[in-house]
N, C-alpha and C positions, 0 to 999 in steps of 0.2 A: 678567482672567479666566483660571483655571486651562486647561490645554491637559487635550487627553485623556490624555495621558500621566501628568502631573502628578496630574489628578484619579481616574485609576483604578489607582497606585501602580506604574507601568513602570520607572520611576525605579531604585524598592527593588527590585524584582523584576530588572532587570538588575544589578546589584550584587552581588546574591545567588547569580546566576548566572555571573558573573566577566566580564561583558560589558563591554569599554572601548569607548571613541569608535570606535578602530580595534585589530582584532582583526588579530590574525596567523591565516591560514588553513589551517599545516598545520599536522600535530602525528603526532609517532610514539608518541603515547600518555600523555607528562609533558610532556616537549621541543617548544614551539611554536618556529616558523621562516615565513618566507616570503619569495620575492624577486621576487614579482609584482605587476600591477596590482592596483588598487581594486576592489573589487566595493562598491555603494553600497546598504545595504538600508533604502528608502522603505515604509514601513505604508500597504497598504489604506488603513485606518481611518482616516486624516484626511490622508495623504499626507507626514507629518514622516519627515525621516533619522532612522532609530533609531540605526545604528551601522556602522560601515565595515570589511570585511574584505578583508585582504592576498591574492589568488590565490595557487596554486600554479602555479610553476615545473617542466620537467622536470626540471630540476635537484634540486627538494625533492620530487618525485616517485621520482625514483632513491632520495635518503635514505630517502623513507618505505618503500620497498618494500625494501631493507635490511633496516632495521628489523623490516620484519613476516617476512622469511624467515627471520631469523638467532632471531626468538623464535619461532617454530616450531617449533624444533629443541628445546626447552626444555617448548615448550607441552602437545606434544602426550606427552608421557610423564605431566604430569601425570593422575591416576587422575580420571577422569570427575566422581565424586563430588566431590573436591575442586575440579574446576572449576563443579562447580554451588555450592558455597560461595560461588564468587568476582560468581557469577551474582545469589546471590541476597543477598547485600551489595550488590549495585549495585541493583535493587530495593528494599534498603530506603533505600537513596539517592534515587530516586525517589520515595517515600513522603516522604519529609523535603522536596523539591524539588519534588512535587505542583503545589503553586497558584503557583509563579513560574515556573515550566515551562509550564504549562498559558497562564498571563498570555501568554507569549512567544510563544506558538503562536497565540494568539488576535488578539495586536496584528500580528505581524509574517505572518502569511497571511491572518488575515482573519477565519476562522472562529468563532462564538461561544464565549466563555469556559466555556459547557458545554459545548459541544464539543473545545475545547482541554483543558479537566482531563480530559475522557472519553478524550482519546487519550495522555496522558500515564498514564491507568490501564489501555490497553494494554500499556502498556508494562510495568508491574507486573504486570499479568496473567500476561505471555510469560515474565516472568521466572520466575514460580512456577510454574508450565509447565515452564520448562525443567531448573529446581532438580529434581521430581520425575524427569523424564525422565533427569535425569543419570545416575541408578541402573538405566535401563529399556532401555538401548542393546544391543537382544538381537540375535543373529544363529540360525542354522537346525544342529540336529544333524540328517542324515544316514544313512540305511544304506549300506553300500557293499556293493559286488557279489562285492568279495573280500574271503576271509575272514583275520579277525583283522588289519581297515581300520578305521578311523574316519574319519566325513567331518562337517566342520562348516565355519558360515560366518561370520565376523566381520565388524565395522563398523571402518577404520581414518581417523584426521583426512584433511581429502581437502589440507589445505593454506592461502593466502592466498585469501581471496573475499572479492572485491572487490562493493560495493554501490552503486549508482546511484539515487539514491531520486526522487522526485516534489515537489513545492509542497504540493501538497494534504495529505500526510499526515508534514509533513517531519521527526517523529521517532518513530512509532510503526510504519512498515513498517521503518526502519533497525533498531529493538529486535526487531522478528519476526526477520530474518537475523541479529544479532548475537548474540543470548539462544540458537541454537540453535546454531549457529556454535560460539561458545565453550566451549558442553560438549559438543560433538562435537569437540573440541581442535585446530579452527580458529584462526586470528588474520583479522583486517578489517581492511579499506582502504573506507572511507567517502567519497563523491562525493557531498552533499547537494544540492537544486537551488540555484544561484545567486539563485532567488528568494526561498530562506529560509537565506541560509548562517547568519545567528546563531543559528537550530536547532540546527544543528549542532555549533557553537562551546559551545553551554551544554551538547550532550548530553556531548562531549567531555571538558569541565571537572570535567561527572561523573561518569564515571567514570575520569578521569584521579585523583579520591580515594579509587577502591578500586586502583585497580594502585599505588600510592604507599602506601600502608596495609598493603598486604600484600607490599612487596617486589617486583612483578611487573615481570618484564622490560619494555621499551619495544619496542611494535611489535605488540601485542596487540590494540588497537586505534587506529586509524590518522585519520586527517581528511587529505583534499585540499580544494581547490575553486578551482571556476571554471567555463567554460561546456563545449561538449561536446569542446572538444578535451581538455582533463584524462581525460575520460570515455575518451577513445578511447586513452589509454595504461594501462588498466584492462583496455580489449577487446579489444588487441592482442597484449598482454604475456604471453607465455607459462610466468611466473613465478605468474599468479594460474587456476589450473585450473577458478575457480567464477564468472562474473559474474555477480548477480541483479539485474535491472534492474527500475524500475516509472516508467511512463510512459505517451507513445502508443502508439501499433500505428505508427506511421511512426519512431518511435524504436526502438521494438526489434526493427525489419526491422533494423534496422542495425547493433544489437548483435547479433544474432543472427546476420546475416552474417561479421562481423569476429570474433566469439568463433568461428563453426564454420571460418571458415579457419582456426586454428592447432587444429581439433579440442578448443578447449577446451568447458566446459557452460553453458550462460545457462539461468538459471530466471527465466523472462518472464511479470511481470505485468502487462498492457497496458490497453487501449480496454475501455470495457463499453456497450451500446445498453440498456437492462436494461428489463423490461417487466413488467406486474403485469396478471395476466388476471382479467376484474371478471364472473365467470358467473350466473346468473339468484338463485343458489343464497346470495352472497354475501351478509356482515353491511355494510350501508353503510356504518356509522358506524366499523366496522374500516376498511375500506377507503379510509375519507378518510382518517384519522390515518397508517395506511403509504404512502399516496401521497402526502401532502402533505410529510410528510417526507424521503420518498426524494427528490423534487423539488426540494426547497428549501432541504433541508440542506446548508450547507458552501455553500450560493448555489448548488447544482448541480455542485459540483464536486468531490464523489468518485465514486471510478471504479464507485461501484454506484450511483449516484444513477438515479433511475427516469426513465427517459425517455420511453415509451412507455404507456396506460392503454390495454387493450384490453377494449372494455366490450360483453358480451353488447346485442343493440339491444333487448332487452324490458325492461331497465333504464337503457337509455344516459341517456335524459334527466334521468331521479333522479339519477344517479350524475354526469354531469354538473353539474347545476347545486348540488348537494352538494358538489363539487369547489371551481365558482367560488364559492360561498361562503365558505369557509372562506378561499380565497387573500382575499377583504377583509378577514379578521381579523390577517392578516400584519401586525407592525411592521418595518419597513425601517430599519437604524441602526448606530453605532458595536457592534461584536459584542461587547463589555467591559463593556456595559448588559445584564444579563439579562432587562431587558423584551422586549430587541427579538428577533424569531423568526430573520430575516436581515441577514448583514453584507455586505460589499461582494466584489466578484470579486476575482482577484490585483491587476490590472494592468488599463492603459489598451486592451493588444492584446487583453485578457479579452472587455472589453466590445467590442472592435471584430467579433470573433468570433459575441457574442452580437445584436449589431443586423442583422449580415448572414444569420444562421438568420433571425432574425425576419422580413427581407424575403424571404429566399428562399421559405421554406415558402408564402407569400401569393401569391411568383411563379410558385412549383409548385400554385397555386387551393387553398390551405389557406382555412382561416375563423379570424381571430384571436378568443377569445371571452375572453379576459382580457389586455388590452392592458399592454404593456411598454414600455420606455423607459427613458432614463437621469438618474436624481435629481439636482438642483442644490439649492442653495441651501446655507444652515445646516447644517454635520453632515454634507455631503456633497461636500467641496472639493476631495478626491483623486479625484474624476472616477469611482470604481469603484464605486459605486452603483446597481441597476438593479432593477425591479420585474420578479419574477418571475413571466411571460407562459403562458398556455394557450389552443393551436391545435389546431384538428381537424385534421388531413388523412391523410392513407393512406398503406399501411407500405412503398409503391413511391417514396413520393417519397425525390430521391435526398439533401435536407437530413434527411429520417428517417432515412433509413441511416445515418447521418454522426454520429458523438458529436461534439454540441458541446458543450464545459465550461460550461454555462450553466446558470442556470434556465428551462428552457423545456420547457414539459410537450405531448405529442403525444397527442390522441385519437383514439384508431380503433376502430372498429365492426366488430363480425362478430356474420353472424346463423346460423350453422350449431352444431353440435354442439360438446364441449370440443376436438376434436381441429383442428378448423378454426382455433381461437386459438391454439394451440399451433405450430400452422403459420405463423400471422402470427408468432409470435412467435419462432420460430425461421430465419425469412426477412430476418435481417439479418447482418452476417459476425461479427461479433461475438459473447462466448460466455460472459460472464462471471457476470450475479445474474439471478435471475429469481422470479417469484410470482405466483401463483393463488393467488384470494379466493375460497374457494366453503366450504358445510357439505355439500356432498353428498362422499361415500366414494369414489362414484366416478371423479368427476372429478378429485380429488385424485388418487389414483391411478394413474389416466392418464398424468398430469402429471409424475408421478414416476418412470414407466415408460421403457422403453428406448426408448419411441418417444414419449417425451414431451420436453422439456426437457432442448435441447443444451448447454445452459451448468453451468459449475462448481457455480455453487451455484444451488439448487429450492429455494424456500420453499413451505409453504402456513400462507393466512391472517398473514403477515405481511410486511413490504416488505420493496423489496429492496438496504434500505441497513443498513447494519450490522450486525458479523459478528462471531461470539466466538471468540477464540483457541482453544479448542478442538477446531475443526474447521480443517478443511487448506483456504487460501484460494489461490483463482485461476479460469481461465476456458479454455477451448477457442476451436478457431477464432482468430482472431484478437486473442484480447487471449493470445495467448501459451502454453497448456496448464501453467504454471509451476506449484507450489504451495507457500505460505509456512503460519507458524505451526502450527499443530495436525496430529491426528492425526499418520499418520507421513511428516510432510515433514523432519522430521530427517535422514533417508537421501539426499537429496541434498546436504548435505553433506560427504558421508562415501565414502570408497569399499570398493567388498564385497570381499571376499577370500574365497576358498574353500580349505581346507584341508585334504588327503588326509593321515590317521597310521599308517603301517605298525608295527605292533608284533609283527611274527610273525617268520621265521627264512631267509622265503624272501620272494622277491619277482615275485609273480603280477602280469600285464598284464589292464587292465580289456577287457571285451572278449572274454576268452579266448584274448586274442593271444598265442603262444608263439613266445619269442627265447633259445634255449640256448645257451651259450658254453660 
């Protein structure tokens, strides 16, 4: 009998991607090296070794961060536009790499093969994104107070920044920092998580064929890996002025600490508790299609996955049993079948995570109304398999507060006005997606309002998972206040410069301040 691998073409698809048995895990961009342990990466999906990579060393850490200073010096004179060239050649590298990229994402964390090509068109996305953007890096002119002054304000490369990325999205938040990074005439130092390093190794590969094709120095872009101690020579280093990290809220206390003692920047994207407010006013049949997916997509495990359904009580029970509905039409399975809705969690400690939410909320008097558990049998032998569960219980309990990486959906009730759900909903420390279901004007509004919805991103009338490069992503409170991709998160980045121009014959003090010699 064919293996999953075999039968849904992983084989060809790592091949194509330059993936050997064992990978070397660093790279200053052409140049791979390593002199450390084995990192062993096991798939979700049926539990087979895909492929093995070599850690980084301090030792190859020193090399790479070499590498990325000494092409700085180089990088950053190149003219903006021309580095969105370089941008958007690796984009069309992506497009070429599409469906073996997407496969890789899909076998080696988990998530379904539509969901894997969907984030590898992230990635394409950011790059055309950034291609137009490379032309748009405007700064502010100025009046000055004295005359025959000019005062304006520039955008200048801020340097090496360094990236620490997540499992859950292990090549399309590295392409948000990297795509905007590089036409803001940055170089990268890449930390991918240990649980998907051969993400990293395949993004590496390609674009280690646009710096090779166009001549580009080595050190442009950079690969380490390992576990957090690599990370923490990234957060300490006072050679990389930018750390952008995405993780937990208990991971980037800690970036956050270690970047601000040397006064360096973290742009943190963290935890999200993320909540969909369901008011009288609401389309049902909208509202199960963005909750059911927020829920259950990625198995619960991106950082906007909807945690929370806060359902007006004069429709709770519609809306409820509308909800358990729909989870029976769930197929549970290898995520590389596009029949099936859900794949498997990372890992074994995923699920150990997820069985103890489910006893707690029960010990905190929740009511389970769509019971959970962990799948055996056929098709299910790497143990990360688990039916995705819906409990009532209230937005005090302290397993509600708490993002757990799971599928596991929380219902809560409130019978008062929009502003009362808004308040449950803003009653957790977390800060990051959020959504209101309603056709009334005003309650949207509300919702919208300064005194509505504390989190980064407000939707209305659609859930609160998935986000388009476009707009500038991240959260308050605790998942970080960072902001990646869209709008103008370029600017961080970069650093401002302000520039005073005398072009007169004498030289006046702002101020009026007078100093005659």
């Amino acid at each position: 009998m064919a293996t999953i691998a075999q039968q849904f073409g992983m084989t060809e698809a790592l091949e194509l991607l330059g993936i050997k048995a064992v990978n070397e895990g660093t790279s200053t961009g052409i140049e791979w090296f390593s002199g450390g342990e084995i990192i062993e990466s096991y798939s979700p999906v049926d539990g087979q070794l895909i492929a093995k990579v070599k850690a980084s060393t301090e030792a190859d850490y020193e090399k790479v961060m070499q590498a990325a200073t000494e092409a700085f010096k180089t990088f950053r004179l190149m003219p903006a536009p021309k580095r969105g060239e370089i941008v958007r050649q690796f984009g069309e590298k992506l497009r070429q790499y599409k469906e073996p990229l997407g496969k890789l994402v899909s076998y080696e964390m988990g998530k379904s093969y539509q969901e894997g090509l969907g984030e590898v068109q992230e990635m394409i996305d950011i790059c055309d994104f950034a291609v137009g953007l490379s032309r748009q890096l405007h700064g502010l002119t100025m009046h000055s107070e004295r005359p025959s002054h000019r005062m304006y304000e520039q955008y200048h490369p801020l340097g090496v920044v360094g990236i620490i990325s997540a499992f859950n999205f292990p090549v399309a938040v590295w392409s948000w920092n990297t795509a905007l990074a590089w036409i803001c005439g940055d170089v990268c130092v890449w930390k991918p998580s240990e649980k998907t390093p051969l993400c990293g190794v395949a993004c590496q590969n390609i674009i280690a064929e646009v710096l090779r094709e166009n001549n580009l120095p080595e050190g442009i872009s950079c690969l380490i890996n390992g576990d957090y101690k690599i990370g923490q020579l990234l957060n300490r280093d006072t050679r990389v002025p930018l750390v952008s990290a995405t993780g937990s809220t208990r991971m980037g206390k800690i970036v956050a600490q270690e970047v601000a003692a040397r006064l360096g920047r973290s742009l943190l994207e963290l935890g999200g508790n993320n909540a969909i407010i369901v008011t009288p006013d609401a389309d049902i049949k909208m509202t199960v299609i963005g909750a059911v997916f927020g829920a259950v997509g990625t198995a619960g495990q991106r950082c906007t996955s909807t945690r929370r359904l806060i359902i007006h009580e004069s429709i709770y029970d519609k809306v409820k049993d509308a909800v358990v509905a729909a989870y029976g039409q769930l197929r549970i399975g290898n995520p590389l079948d596009q029949n099936n809705h859900v794949g498997p969690l990372i890992d074994t400690h995923a699920v150990e995570q997820y069985n103890k939410a489910l006893a707690q909320v029960v010990a905190e008097g929740g009511k389970i109304l769509v019971e959970g558990g962990v799948l055996t049998g056929e098709g299910y032998e790497s143990g990360c398999y688990v039916k995705p569960a819906i409990a009532e219980a209230k937005n005090d309990f302290a397993i509600v507060q708490h993002e757990t990486f799971a599928p596991v959906l929380y219902l809560l009730k409130y019978s008062g006005d929009v502003n009362e759900a808004i308040e449950i909903q803003n009653g957790v420390a977390q800060g990051l997606s959020s959504a209101i279901m309603t056709n009334n004007l005003r309650e949207a509004e509300a919702f919208l309002s300064a005194a509505g919805s504390d989190c980064g991103i407000a939707n209305v009338n659609i859930g609160t998972s998935g986000a388009e490069i476009g707009g500038a992503f991240g959260g308050e409170k605790e998942t970080g206040g960072g902001r990646e991709s869209g709008s103008d998160a370029w600017k961080v980045y970069m650093r401002r410069q302000t520039n005073t121009i005398n072009y007169s014959t004498s030289l006046p003090l702002a101020q009026g301040i007078k100093f005659d010699l």
